[in-house]
C-alpha positions as CSV (number, residue, x, y, z in Angstrom):
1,X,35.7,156.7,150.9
2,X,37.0,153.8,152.7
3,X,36.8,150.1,152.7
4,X,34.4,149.0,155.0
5,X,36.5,145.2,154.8
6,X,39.8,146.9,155.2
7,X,40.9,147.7,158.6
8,X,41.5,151.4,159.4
9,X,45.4,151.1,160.6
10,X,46.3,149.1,157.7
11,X,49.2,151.3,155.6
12,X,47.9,153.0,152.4
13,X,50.5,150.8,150.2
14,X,49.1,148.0,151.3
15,X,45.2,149.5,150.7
16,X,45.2,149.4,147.0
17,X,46.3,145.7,147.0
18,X,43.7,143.6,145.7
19,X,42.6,139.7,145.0
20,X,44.4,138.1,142.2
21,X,42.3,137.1,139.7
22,X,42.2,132.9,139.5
23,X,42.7,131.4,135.9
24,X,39.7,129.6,134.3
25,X,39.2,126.5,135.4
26,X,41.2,123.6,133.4
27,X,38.9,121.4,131.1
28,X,39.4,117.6,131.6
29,X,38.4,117.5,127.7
30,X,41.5,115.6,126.4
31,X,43.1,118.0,123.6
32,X,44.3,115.7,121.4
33,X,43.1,113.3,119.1
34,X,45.9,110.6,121.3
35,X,43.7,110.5,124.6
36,X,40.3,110.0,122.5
37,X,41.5,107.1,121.4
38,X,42.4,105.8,124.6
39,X,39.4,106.9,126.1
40,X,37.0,104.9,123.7
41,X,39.4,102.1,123.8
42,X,38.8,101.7,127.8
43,X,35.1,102.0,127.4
44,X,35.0,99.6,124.8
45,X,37.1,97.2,127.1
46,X,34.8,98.1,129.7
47,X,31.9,97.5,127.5
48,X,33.5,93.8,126.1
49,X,33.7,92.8,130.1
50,X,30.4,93.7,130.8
51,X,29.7,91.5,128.2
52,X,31.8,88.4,128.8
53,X,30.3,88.6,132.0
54,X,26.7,88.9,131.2
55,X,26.7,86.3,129.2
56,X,28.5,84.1,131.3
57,X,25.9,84.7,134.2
58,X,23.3,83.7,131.2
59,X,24.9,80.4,130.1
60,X,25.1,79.8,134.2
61,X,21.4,79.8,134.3
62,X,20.9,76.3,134.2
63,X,22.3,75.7,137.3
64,X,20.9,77.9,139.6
65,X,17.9,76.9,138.2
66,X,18.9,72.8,138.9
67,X,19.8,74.1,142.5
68,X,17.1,75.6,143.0
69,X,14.8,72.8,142.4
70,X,17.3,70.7,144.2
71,X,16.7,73.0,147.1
72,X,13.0,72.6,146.9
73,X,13.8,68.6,146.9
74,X,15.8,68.5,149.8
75,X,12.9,70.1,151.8
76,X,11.3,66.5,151.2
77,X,14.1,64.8,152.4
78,X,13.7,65.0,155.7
79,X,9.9,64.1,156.1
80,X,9.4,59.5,155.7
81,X,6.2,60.1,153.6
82,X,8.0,62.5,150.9
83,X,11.7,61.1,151.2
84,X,10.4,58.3,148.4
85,X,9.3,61.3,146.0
86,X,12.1,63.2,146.8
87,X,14.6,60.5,145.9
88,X,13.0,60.2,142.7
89,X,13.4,63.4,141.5
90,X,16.7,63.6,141.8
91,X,18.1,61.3,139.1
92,X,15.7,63.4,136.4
93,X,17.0,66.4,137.6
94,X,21.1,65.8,137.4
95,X,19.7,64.4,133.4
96,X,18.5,67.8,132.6
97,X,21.1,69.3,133.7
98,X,23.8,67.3,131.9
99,X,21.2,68.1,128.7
100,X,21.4,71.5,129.5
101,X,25.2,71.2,128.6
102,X,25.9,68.6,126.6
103,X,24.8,67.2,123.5
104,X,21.5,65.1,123.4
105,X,22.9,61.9,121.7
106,X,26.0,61.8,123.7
107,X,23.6,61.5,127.5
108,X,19.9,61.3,126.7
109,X,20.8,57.3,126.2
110,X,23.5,56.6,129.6
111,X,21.9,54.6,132.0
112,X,23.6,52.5,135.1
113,X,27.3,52.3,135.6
114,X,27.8,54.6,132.3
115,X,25.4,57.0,133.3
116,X,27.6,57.0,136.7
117,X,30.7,56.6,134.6
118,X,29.7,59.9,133.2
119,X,29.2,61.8,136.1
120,X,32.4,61.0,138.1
121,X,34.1,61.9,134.7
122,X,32.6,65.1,133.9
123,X,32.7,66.1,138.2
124,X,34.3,63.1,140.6
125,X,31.2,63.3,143.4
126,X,29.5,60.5,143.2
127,X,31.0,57.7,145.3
128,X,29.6,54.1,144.9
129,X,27.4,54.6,147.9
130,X,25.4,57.4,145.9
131,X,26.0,56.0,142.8
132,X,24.0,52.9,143.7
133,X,21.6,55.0,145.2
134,X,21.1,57.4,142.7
135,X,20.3,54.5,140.2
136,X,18.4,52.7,142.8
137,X,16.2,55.9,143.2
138,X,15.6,56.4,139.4
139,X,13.8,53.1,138.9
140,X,12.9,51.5,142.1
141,X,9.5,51.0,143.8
142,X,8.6,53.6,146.6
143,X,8.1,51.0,148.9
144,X,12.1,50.4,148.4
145,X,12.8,54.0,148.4
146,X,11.3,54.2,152.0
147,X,13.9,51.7,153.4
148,X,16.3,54.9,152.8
149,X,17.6,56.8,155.9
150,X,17.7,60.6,156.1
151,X,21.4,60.4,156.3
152,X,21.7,58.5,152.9
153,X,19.4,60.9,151.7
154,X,20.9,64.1,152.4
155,X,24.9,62.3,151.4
156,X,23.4,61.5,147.5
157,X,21.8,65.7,147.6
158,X,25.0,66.8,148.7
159,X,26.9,65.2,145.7
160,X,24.2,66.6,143.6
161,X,24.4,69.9,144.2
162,X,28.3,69.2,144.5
163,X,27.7,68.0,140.6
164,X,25.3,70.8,139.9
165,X,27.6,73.4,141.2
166,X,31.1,72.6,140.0
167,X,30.8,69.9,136.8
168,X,32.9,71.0,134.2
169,X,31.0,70.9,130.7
170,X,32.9,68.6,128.1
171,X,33.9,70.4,124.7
């Protein structure tokens, strides 16, 4: 009886040749008790980063919440009858974020040039132009508030979110 997948002319030596057998296939299951260990010591690593990096996203939270809002401020800006508001709300909003970081009794109480003085030291953004103006903005009338130009405006957002975004939180 012949082959059906062996060709006819093919020598009768070479007829009884047949497939080697392959080996079992090779277990990546490490053997000894030497990769295990480094094996649960990368996954823990892995497991510590995650971590680290979870929980700084978490203590971030405050300011993409801050920007955020500020985003939904500087929508206002642009309009004359909700520039006044706007401005207003931008002052409370840099205080709860420096309360978001630092302690209560140390900024609840700043007001004026060491409420300024505490900004430019904790994030240098705030020039005297927007300094002025944010403590302008905090207490004045909104008929004074109105005199403000779109420009202005938009300069003292800016270097809030610039605050927002990159203060560094004192110890």
């Amino acid at each position: 009886m012949s082959d059906p997948l062996v060709p006819r002319d093919t020598p009768a030596a070479l007829q009884s040749l047949r497939e080697l057998p392959l080996p079992a296939p090779v277990s990546y299951a490490p053997k000894t008790i030497g990769w295990l260990l480094v094996a649960l010591l990368l996954v823990l690593i892995a497991l510590f980063l995650a971590w680290r990096a979870w929980r700084r996203h978490e203590k971030a939270r405050y300011r993409r919440e801050a920007l955020a809002e500020l985003t939904r401020i500087e929508a206002k800006l642009d309009d004359a009858a909700t520039r006044a508001t706007a401005l207003a709300e931008i002052a409370p909003l840099i205080k709860r974020t420096a309360l978001a970081t630092a302690s209560r009794e140390r900024v609840a109480a700043l007001s004026g040039a060491s409420w300024l003085a505490y900004l430019r030291k904790t994030r240098a953004s705030f020039d005297d132009e927007c300094g002025a103006l944010l403590c302008m903005a905090s207490y004045a009338p909104a008929e004074r508030l109105g005199d403000v130009t779109p420009d202005q405006a938009k300069h003292l957002a800016q270097a809030a979110r610039d605050w927002i975004a990159h203060h560094h939180v004192e110890a």
